[in-house]
N, C-alpha and C positions, 0 to 999 in steps of 0.2 A: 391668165395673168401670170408674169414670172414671179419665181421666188425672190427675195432680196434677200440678202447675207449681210449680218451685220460684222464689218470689221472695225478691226482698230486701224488709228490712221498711221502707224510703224509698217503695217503689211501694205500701204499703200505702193508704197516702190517695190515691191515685189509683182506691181499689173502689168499687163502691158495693154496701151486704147492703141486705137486706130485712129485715123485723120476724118474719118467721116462721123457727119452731124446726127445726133440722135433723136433731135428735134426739128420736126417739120412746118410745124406753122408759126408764121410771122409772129403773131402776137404772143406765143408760147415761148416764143427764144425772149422778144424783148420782159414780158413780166422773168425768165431765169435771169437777167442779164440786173431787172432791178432789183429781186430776192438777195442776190450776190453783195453788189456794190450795199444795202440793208446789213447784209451779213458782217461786211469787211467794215462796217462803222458801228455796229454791235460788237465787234470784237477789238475792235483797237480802242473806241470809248469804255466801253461796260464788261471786258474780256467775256463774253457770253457766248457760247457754242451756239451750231447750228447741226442740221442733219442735212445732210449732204446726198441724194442718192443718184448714182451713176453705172454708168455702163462700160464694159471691156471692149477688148478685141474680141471677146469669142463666143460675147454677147450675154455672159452675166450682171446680175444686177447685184450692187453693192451699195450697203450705207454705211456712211460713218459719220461721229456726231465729234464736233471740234470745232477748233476758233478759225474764222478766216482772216488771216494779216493782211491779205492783199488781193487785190483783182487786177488783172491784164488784158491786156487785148484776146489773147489767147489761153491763158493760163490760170488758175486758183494757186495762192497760195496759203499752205498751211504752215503751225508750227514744224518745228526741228527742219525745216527746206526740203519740205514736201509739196509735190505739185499735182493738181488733175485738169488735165485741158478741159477749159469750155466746153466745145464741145461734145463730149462725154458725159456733163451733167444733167440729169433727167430733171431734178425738184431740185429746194433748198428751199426746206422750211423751220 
């Protein structure tokens, strides 16, 4: 099992992901995809964090616990316009 590193979500922009999916099975992307949108109306109703854990380009594991303002097609957003692509996210609980 890898390590996960907890960061704050200011070192977030200092990642850099990659374009490919870190999740393989169907039903595991759709339950991240509902965790998410969960998240993004947790945080814009009741401003309540989540934890967030994802993966790099170079294949580290990372979490950080924070509000989500918004969900995209491709993208999370966080406060201060901070972003982590979809694809990158492992959980969100």
């Amino acid at each position: 099992m890898k390590t996960i590193e907890i960061i704050q979500k200011e070192q977030i922009k200092d990642l850099k992901f990659c374009k490919r999916e870190v999740l393989h099975d169907e039903m595991v992307k759709r339950r991240r995809n509902f965790d998410l949108m969960r998240a993004q109306a947790l945080g814009n109703l009741l401003k309540s964090k989540v934890n967030i854990t994802f993966e790099t380009a170079d294949e580290k594991s990372y979490q950080v616990n924070t509000t989500v303002w918004a969900v995209g097609s491709d993208f999370v957003c966080l406060k201060s316009d901070i972003y982590i692509p979809i694809n990158a996210i492992l959980e969100v609980d």
